[in-house]
N, C-alpha and C positions, 0 to 999 in steps of 0.2 A: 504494500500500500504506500503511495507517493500522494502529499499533498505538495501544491505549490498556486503562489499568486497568480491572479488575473495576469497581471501582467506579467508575467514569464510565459503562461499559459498561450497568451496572445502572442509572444515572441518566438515561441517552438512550439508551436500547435501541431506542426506536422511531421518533430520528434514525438510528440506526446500519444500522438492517434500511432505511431508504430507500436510506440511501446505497447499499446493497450488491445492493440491486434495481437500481439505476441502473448497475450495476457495478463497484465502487470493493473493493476487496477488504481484509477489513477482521480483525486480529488480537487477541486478545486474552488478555489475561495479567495474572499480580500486578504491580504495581510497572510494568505498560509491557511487560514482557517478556515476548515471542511464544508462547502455551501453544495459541490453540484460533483456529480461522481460522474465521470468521461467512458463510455462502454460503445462496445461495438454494436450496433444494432443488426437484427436478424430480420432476414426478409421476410415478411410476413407467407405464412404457407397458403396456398391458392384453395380458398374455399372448395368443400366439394358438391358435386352435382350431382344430388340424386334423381336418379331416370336417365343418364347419360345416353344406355340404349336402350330406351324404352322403344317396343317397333322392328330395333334391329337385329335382336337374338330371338329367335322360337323355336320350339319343338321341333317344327320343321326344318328349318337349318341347321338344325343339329343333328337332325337326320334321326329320330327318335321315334321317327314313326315305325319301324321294322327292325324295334326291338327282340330281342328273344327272351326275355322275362315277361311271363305274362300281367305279373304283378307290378311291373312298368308300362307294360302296353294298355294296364287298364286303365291307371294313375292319367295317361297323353291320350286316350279315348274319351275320360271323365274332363281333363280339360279340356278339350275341344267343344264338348257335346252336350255341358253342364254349366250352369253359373259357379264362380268359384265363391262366392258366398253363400 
């Protein structure tokens, strides 16, 4: 942990953003004293989207219809031919 002033902060800002990529955690403040902590920020993760392929996967393309369990062939017979609720 490194504290240091504004202004030094402002003088080697672009020592201080290495140090803190490399890990070093790093503080900063008037006079030395601890106000605002310098961290690398993380790119936020890309929400997800549920139904992506909705449409584009089916039984059919999966080719499920010429199963050989019949205990699958009834399961893709009841979806086709049945509400699923």
């Amino acid at each position: 942990m490194k504290t240091v002033s504004i202004h030094d902060a402002k003088s080697n800002l672009s020592k201080y953003i290495a140090e803190v990529k490399q890990g070093q955690v790093i503080y900063i403040g008037p006079r030395g004293k601890a106000q605002v902590r310098l961290i690398v920020e993380q790119p936020p993760k890309p929400k997800r989207k549920f139904g992506a392929l909705k449409g584009k996967i089916s039984a059919k393309s999966l080719n499920y219809d010429k199963h050989s369990d019949p205990e699958w062939q009834q399961m893709v017979d009841d979806m086709y031919n049945k509400p699923l609720l």
